[in-house]
ROMIBA-592027 format. One record per residue (C-alpha): residue in three letters; x, y, z. Coordinates in steps of 0.02 Angstrom, whole numbers, plus 50000, padded with zeros to 5 digits. Example, Ala and Ser with C-alpha at 12.3 -4.5 7.8 and 13.67 -1.06 7.14 Angstrom:
ALA506154977550390;SER506844994750357;
This chain:
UNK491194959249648;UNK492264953649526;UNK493054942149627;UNK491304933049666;UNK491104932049477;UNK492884924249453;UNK492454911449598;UNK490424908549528;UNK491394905449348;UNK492684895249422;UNK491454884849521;UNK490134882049389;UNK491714877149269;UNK492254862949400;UNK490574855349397;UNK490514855049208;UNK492084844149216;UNK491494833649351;UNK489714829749256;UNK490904827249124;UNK491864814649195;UNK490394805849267;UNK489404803949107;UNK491174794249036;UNK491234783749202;UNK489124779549159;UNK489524778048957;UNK490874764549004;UNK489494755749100;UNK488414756248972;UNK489684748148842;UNK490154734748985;UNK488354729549025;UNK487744728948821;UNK489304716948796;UNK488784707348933;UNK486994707348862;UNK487534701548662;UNK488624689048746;UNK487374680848844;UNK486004682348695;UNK487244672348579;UNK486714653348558;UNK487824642648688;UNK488884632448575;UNK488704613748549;UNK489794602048650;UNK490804586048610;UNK491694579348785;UNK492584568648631;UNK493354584548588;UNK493764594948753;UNK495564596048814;UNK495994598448988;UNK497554608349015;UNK498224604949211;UNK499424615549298;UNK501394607449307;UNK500884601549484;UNK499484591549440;UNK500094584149281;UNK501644577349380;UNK500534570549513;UNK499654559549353;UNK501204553049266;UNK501594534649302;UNK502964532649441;UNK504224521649309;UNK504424525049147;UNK503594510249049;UNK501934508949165;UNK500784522749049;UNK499914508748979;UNK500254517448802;UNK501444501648720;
């Protein structure tokens, strides 16, 4: 009988860490989904295109230099 007892206590005590583990896994949720909620509640902020820069990657931005030096219209 004793051994029953040892396996009932051992069984009920690997439960306990698995509800355990679970409620973290569900508390992280919850954290995640109210940061997504006070993100999206926040006012959008206003927007100037005057002011927006547009960073391209290297392949791009090679593809939109001029083909001599002197032709960028900048002198």
């Amino acid at each position: 009988m004793a051994k029953n007892g040892h396996d009932a206590k051992e069984a009920i005590a690997r439960h306990l860490v698995e509800a355990i583990e679970q409620v973290r896994q569900d508390v992280a949720k919850v954290e995640f989904w109210a940061d997504a909620v006070s993100g999206f509640s926040r006012p959008v902020p206003d927007y100037n295109p005057g002011q927006v820069n547009v960073w391209l990657p290297p392949e791009q931005a090679s593809s939109l230099k001029p083909d001599h030096p002197g032709d960028d219209d900048s002198a």
